[in-house]
C-alpha positions as CSV (number, residue, x, y, z in Angstrom):
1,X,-107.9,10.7,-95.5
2,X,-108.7,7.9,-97.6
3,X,-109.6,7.2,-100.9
4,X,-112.9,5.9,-101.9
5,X,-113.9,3.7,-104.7
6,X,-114.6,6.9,-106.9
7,X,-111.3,8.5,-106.1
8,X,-112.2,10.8,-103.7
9,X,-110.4,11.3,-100.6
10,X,-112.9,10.8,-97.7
11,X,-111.8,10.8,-93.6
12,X,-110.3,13.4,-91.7
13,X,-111.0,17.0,-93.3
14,X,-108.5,19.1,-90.7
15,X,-106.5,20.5,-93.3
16,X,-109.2,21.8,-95.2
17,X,-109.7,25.7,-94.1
18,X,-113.2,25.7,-94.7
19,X,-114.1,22.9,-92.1
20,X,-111.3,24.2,-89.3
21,X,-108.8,26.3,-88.4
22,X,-105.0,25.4,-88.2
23,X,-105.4,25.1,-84.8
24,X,-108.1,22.5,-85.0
25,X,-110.8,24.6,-83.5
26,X,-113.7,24.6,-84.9
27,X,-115.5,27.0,-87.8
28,X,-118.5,28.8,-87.3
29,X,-120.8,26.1,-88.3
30,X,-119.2,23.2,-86.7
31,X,-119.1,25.3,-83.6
32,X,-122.7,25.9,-84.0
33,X,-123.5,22.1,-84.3
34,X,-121.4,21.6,-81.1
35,X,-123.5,24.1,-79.1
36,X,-126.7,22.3,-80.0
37,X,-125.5,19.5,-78.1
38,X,-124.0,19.0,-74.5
39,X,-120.0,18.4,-75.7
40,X,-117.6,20.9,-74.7
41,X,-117.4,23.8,-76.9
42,X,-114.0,25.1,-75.6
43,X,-112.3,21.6,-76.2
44,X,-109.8,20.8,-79.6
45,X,-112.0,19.2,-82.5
46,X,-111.8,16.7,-85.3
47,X,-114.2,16.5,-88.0
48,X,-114.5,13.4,-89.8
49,X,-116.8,12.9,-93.3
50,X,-118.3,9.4,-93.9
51,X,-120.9,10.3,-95.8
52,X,-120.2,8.7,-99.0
53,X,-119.3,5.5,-97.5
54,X,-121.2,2.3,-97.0
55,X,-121.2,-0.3,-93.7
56,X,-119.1,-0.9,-91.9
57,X,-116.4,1.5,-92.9
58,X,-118.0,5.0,-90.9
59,X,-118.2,2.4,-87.9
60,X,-114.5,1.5,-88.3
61,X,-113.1,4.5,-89.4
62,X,-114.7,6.5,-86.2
63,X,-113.3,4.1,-83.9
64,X,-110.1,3.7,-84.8
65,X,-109.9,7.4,-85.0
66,X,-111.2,7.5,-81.8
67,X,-108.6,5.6,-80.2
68,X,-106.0,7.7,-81.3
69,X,-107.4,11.0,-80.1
70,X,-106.6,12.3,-77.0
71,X,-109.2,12.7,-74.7
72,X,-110.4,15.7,-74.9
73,X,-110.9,15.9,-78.3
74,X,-114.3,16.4,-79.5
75,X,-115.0,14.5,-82.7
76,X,-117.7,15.6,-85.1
77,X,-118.5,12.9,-87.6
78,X,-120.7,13.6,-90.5
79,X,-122.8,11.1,-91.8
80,X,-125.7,10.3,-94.6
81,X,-127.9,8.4,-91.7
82,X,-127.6,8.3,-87.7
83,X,-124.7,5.8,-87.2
84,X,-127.1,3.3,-85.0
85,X,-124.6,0.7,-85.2
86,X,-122.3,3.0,-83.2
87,X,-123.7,4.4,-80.2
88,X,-123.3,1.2,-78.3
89,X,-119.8,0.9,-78.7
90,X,-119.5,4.2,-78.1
91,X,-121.4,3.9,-74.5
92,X,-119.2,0.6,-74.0
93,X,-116.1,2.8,-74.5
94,X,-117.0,5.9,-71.9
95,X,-118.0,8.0,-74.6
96,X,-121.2,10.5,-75.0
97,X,-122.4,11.3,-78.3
98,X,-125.8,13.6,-79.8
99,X,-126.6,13.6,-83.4
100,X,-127.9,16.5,-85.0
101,X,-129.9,16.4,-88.2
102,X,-128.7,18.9,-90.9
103,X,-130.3,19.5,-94.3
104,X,-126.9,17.8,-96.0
105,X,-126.5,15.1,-93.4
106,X,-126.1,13.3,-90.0
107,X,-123.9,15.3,-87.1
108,X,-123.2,13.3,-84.7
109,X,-120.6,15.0,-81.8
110,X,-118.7,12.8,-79.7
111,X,-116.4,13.6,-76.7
112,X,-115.1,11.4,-73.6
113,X,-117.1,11.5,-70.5
């Protein structure tokens, strides 16, 4: 995680209980957001917040975290606005990606072809 310019920690949310298990599976409603899309439901998940971050950082951050994930992790990034600066370098990478419009934010799931 990483701290904003307020203080508050932002990035990976994996250790927090309420967002996913210990075993980096999804909870119930991150799991539901995966089903609305085509990714892999069965597959090991990240969950990454950028909503209270400006351009370019939600860019950067997702791709680099990207990079580091194995690939067949499904990453789940949540957003204030459809990250339209990403999904071509996502398609330029081999990824597939669907963004799902919540009442708090942007969902968009990404997993390896």
């Amino acid at each position: 995680m990483w701290p904003n310019m307020f203080g508050e920690r932002v990035g990976l949310l994996t250790s927090q209980s309420k967002h996913m298990a210990s075993n980096h599976q999804p909870t119930e409603q991150v799991a539901a957001l995966i089903s609305e899309t085509d990714a892999p439901d069965d597959a090991p998940t990240e969950r990454l917040d950028v909503q209270s971050l400006g351009p370019p950082k939600p860019l950067k951050q997702t791709l680099e975290l990207l990079a580091d994930l194995d690939d067949d992790t499904v990453l789940v990034q949540f957003n204030d606005r459809a990250p339209q600066h990403l999904y071509p370098k996502l398609e330029d990478r081999g990824y597939d990606f669907e963004s799902v419009e919540t009442e708090d934010a942007t969902v968009t799931v990404i997993w390896r072809r």
